[in-house]
C-alpha positions in Angstrom: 0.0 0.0 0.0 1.4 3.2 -0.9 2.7 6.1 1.8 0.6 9.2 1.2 2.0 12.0 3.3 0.8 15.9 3.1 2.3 18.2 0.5 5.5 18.9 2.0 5.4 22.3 0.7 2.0 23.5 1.6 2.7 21.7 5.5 5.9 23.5 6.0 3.9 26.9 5.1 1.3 26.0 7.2 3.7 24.8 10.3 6.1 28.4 9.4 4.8 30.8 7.4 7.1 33.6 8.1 9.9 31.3 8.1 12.5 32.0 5.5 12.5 29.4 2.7 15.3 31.0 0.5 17.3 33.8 1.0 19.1 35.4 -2.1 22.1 37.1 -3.1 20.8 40.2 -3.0 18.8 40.3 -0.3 15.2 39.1 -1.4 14.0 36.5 0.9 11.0 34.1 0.3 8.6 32.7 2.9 7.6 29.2 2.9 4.2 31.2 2.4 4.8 33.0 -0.5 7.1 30.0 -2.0 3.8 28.0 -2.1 1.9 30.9 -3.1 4.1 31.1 -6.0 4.5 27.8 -6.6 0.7 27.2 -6.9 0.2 30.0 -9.4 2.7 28.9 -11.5 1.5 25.4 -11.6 -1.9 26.9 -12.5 -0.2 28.6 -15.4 1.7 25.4 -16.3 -2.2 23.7 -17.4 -2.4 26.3 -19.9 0.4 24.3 -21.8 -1.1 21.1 -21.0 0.7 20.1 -18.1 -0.9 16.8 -16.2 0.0 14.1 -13.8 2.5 12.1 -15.4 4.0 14.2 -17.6 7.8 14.7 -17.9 9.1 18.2 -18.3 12.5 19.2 -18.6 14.3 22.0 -16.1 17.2 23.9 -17.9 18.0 26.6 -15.6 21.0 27.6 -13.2 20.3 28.1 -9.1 17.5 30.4 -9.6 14.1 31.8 -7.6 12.3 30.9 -10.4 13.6 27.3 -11.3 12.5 26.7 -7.2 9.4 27.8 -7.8 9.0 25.6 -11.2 10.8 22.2 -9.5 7.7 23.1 -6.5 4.5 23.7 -9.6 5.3 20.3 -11.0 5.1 18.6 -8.0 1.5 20.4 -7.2 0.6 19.2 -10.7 2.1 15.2 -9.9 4.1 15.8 -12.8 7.9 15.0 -12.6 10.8 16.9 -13.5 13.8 16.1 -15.7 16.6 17.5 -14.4 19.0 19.3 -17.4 22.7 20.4 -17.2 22.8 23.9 -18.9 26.2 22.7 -19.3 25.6 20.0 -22.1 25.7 20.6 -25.8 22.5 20.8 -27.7 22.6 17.2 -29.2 23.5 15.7 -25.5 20.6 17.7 -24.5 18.1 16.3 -27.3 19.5 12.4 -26.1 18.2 12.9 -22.7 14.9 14.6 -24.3 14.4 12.0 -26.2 15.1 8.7 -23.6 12.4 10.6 -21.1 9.7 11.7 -23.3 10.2 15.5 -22.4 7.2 17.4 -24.3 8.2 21.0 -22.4 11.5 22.4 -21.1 10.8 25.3 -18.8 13.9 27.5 -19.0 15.5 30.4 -17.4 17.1 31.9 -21.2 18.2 28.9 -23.3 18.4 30.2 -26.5 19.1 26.8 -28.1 16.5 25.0 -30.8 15.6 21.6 -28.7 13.8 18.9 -29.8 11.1 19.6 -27.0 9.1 22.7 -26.9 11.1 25.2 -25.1 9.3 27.7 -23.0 11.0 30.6 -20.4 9.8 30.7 -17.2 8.6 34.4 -17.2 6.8 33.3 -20.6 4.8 31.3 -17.8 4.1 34.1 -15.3 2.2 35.9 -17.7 -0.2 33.6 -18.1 -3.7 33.3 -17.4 -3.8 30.6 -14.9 -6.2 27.7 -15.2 -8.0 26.9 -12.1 -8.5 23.3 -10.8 -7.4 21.0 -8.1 -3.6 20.9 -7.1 -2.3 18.1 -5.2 -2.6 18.5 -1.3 -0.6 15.0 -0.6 2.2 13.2 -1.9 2.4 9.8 -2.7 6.1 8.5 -1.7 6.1 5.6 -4.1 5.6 8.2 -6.7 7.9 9.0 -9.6 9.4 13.2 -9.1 12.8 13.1 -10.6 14.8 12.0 -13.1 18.3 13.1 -13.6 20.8 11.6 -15.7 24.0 10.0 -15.1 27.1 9.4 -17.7 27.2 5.8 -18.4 30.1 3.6 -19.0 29.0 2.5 -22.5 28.9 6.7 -23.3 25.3 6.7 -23.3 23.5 8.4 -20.0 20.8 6.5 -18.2 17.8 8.4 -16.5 17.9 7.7 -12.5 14.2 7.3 -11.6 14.1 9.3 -7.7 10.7 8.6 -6.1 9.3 11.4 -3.7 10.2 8.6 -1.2 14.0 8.2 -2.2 13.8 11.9 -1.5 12.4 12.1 1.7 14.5 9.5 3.2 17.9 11.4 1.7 17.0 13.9 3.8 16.0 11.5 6.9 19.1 10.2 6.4 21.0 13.5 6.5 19.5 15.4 9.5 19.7 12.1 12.0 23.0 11.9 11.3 23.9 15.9 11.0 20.9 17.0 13.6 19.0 20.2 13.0 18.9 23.6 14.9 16.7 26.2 14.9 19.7 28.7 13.5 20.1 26.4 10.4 20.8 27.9 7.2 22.0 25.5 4.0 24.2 27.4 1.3 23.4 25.9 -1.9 26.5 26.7 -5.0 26.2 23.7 -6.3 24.0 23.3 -9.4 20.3 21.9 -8.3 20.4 20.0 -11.7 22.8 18.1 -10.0 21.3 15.7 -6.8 23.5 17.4 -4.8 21.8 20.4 -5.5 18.0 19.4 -5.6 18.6 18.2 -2.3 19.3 20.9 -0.6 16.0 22.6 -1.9 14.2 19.2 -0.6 15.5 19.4 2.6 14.9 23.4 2.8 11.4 22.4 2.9 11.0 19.2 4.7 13.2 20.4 7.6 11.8 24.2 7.6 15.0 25.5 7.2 16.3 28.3 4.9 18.6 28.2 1.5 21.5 30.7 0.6 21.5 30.4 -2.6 24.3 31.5 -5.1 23.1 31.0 -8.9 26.8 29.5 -9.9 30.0 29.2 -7.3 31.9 32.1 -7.0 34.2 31.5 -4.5 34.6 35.3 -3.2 30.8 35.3 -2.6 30.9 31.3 -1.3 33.3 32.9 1.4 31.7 36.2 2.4 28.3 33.6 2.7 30.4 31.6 5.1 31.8 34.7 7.3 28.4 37.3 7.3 25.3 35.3 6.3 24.9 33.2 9.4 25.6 29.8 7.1 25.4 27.0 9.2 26.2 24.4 6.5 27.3 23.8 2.9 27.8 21.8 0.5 30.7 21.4 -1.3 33.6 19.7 -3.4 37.1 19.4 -3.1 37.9 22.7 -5.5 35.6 24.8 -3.2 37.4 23.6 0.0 41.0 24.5 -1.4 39.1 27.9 -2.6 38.2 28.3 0.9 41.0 27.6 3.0 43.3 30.0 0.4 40.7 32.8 0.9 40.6 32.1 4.5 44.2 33.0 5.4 44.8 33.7 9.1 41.1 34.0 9.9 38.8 31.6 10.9 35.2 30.8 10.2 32.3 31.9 12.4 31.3 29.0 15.1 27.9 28.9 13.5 29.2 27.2 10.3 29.1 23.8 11.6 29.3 21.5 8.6 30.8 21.7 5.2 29.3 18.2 3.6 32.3 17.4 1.3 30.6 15.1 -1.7 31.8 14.8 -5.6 35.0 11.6 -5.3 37.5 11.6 -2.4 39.3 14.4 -1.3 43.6 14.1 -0.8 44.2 13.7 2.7 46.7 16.7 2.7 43.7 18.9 2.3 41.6 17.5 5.0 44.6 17.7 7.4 44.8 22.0 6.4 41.0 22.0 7.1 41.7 20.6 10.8 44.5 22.8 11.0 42.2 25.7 10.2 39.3 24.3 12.2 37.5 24.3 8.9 34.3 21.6 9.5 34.6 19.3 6.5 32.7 16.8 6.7 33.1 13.7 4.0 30.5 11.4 2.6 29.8 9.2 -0.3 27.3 9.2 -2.6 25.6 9.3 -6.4 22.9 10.1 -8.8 21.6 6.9 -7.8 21.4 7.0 -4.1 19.5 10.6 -4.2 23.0 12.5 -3.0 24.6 11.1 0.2 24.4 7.3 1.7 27.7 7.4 4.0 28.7 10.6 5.9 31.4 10.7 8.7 29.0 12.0 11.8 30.3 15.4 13.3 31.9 13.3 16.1 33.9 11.3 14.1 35.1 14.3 11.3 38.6 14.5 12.4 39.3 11.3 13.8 38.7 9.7 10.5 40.2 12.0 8.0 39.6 10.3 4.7 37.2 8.4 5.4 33.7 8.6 4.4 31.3 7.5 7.8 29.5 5.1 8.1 26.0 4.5 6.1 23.2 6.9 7.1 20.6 5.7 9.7 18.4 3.5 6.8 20.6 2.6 4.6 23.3 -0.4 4.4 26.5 -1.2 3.0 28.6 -4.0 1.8 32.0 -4.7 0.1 32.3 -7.9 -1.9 35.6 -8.8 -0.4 36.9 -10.2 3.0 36.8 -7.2 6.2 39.5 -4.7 5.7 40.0 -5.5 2.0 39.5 -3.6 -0.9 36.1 -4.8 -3.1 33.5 -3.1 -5.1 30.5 -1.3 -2.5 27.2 -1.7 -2.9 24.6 0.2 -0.8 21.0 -0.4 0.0 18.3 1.6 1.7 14.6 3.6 0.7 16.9 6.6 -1.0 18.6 4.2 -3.5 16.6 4.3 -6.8 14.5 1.2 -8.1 16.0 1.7 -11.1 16.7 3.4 -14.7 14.0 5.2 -17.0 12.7 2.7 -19.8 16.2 0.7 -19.4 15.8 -2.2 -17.3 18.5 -3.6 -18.7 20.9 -1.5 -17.3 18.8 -1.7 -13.8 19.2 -5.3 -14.0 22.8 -5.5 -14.2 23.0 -2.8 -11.3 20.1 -3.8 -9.2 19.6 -6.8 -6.7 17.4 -7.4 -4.3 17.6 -3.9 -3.6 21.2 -3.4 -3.0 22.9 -1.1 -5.8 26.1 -2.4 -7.3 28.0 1.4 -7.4 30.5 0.2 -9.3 33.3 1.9 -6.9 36.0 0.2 -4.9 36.5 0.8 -1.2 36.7 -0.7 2.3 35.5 -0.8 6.2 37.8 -0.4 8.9 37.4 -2.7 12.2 34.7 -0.1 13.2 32.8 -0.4 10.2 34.1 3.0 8.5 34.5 3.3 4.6 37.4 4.7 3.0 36.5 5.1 -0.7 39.5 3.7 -3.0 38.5 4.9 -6.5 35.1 6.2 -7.6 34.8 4.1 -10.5 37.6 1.8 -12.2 37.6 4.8 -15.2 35.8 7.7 -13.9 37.3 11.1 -13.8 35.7 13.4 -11.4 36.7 17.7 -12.3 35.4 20.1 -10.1 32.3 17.5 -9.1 31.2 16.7 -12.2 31.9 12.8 -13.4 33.0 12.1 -17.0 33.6 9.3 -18.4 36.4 8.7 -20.4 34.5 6.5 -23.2 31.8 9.4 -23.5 34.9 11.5 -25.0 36.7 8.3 -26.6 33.2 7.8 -28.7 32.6 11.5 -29.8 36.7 12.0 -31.0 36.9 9.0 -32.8 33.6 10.2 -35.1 36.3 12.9 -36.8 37.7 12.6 -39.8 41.2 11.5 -39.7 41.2 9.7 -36.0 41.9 6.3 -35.8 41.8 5.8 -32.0 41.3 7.2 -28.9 42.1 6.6 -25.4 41.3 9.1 -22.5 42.6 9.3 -18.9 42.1 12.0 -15.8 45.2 13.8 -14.5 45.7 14.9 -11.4 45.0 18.9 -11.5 45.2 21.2 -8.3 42.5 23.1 -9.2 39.6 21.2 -10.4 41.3 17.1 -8.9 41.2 16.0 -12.2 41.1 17.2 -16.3 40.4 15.0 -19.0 43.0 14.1 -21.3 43.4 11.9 -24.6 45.6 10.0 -26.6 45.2 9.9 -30.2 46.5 7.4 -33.1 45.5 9.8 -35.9 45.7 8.8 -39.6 48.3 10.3 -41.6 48.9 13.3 -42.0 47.8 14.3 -38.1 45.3 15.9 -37.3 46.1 19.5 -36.0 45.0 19.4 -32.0 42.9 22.8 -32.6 40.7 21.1 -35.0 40.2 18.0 -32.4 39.2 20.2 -29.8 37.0 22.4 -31.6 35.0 19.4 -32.9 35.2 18.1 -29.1 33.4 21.6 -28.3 30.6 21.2 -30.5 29.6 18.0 -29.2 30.8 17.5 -25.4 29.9 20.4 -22.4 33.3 22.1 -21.9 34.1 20.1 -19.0 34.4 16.8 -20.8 36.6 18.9 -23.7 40.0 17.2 -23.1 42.6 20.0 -21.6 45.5 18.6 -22.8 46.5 15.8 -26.3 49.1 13.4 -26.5 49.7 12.0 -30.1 51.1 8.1 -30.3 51.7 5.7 -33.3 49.0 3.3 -31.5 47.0 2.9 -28.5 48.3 0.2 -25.7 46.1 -2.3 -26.0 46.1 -6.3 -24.2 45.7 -9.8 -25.9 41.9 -9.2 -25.9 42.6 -5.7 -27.7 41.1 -3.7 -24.6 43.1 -0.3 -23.7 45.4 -0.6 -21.4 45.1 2.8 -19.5 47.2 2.4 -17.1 50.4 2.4 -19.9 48.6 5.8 -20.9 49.1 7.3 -17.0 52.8 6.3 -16.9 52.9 8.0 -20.3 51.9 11.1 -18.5 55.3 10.6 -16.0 57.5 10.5 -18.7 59.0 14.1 -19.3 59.9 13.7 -22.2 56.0 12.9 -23.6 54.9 16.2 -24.8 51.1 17.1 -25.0 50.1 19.4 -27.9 
């Protein structure tokens, strides 16, 4: 039988009112009030383009009042939200369009000729709006989210996020973290991202306000942190090495009790400056798939265990496919794990088990049961918190005229952790590196561009002609290698 609990939004206004929902930049603040005020006339609005239950609309927009307000209308409306990177290219965008059946993209100015009828949010405030019945409770089996995540084949796969998953993310998070009455959440990172949309949920389902920068800028990340009475943030390892540069001699206010470091493992050399500087990171673990964090180091625990990642959150479970204390692959399980990829079971198959998630990561537990995370992924490259993978790039290069193969690797980089960057076998003659990565640029968001090229003869490949990648790192050692 399904959980039906009351609309989350239209409770917290009821409970708070006056509360502050989301604070921004400038100054404005929202009440829970007038957030559900807004959100309900804007869902009214959204029937006049045919809007219903069920139906999946995309959100292509930056941290901005009104994308809150449009993530909120859809829920009043049971329809569920798509969650786009403004990052992507147009023809990445069309693919996730396509997979999810996206009839509308709401927008905040996206200029860019989809394959899905594009409309801009303050087209939709000047609308007539269409009464009718909005939704007064929400069904937790229910289907809210989809966001995509890079797969290894190159091809993304829609994570399915129930309201359910949702609510227990943020369960998870505040038993573990606790709540005050002083709480404020800054939110930098993108809310197309999990890591982001969870911040809004949890705004709301705690009755707690949002901070909320539309992109990271780390002058204005650090003045939030010293003068707006932040309590905790979210961040990723660039953002903490921002931080503790800009910090200097100073310290942080005592009311900025957590900064939830997410987005691959940080180096351990950077978590020992934080202690040093009495800078409260906090690590955890998590994905797309498990609706942001499933392990978090509790606050009494954060500098004991510097690099690891906690222990699982209150409901959720973990296991490592390999004797105690050695390194295995992790799987997790618990109510904020998906059930599964959008029209690809398939792929949720292969990943899924009786509920427990196969993350395709290696790591291990300590004697007390704490996980230190060994490598996201066997390939992955994780740059400033957003995962590429490498045979997303390796696919799109070897379309040009004139490769022959491909091979791409992260490098270590000490501003963003990692960069992509490839090896190519081209034909003869070469082909000049500025027409590689301007093709790269028309197809790939800029952070998957690779920042660097290394030419070779031929790629290092086994007996079963796989690449060999870890010949193309110790390429990377040799000085005399040159990129182009």
């Amino acid at each position: 039988m399904a959980e039906i609990i009351p609309h989350w939004l239209t409770k917290q206004a009821d409970l708070a009112p006056e509360q502050t929902a989301v604070e921004l930049t400038d100054g404005t603040k929202y009440t829970f009030r007038e957030l559900k005020e807004k959100s309900q006339s804007f869902a009214r609005k959204l029937r006049r383009l045919e809007v219903r239950k069920g139906s999946k609309v995309g959100i292509l927009s930056a941290n901005h009042i009104d994308m809150v307000i449009a993530i909120h209308a859809l829920t009043y409306l049971e329809a569920v939200a798509v969650m786009l990177n403004i990052r992507l290219t147009k023809q990445e965008l069309n693919y996730q369009l396509n997979d999810a059946g996206v009839g509308l993209v709401l927008a905040q100015n996206d200029d860019r000729k989809l394959d899905s009828n594009t409309v801009f949010f303050s087209d939709v405030r000047e609308l007539q709006e269409q009464e009718g019945e909005l939704c007064s409770e929400i069904n937790l089996d229910a289907m809210f989210t989809i966001i995509y995540t890079s797969g290894t084949t190159g091809f993304p796969k829609g994570v399915v996020h129930t309201y359910g998953n949702h609510w227990w993310s943020a369960t998870g998070s505040v038993l573990n973290l606790g709540l005050s009455k002083q709480d404020k959440w800054l939110a930098a990172v993108p809310m197309f991202h999990v890591s982001g949309l969870s911040i809004l949920l949890r705004s709301v389902i705690y009755g707690i306000p949002v901070y909320m920068l539309e992109k990271y800028d780390k002058q204005q990340f650090h003045e939030a942190l010293m003068k707006k009475g932040v309590t905790i943030a979210s961040v990723v390892t660039m953002m903490v090495r921002d931080l503790i540069n800009q910090l200097g001699d100073n310290r942080y206010p005592d009311t900025l009790r957590c900064l939830l470091l997410g987005g691959g493992p940080a180096p351990e050399s950077l978590l020992e400056k934080a202690k040093a500087r009495q800078v409260p990171v906090f690590q955890s673990y998590g994905m797309t798939e498990t609706s942001s964090q499933i392990v978090t180091l509790s606050p009494g625990k954060a500098l004991e265990k510097i690099g690891s990642s906690g222990k699982p959150l209150f409901p959720a479970q973990l296991k490592i496919n390999a004797p105690d204390g050695q390194v295995g692959e992790i799987y997790v399980k618990g109510p904020m794990v998906t059930k599964g990829y959008f029209n690809n079971e398939q792929a949720t198959k292969k990943s899924i088990e009786d509920g427990w998630l196969a993350t395709g990561d290696l790591g291990y537990t300590d004697w007390e049961g704490f996980l230190y995370v060994v490598d996201r992924r066997k390939d992955l490259i994780i740059s400033g918190g957003e995962n590429i993978y490498p045979t997303e790039i390796e696919k799109t290069l070897s379309a040009m005229e004139g490769i022959r193969e491909v091979g791409v690797i992260g490098r270590s980089d000490e501003k963003w952790g990692q960069i992509p960057v490839a090896f190519i076998a081209a034909e003869d003659p070469a082909v000049p590196p500025d027409e590689i990565l301007a093709f790269a640029e028309r197809y790939l968001a800029g952070y998957k561009v690779p920042k660097e090229i290394y030419f070779l003869d031929c790629l290092p490949r086994n007996a079963s002609n796989k690449l060999v990648r870890h010949k193309l790192q110790s390429y990377l050692t040799d000085n005399d290698f040159q990129s182009h």
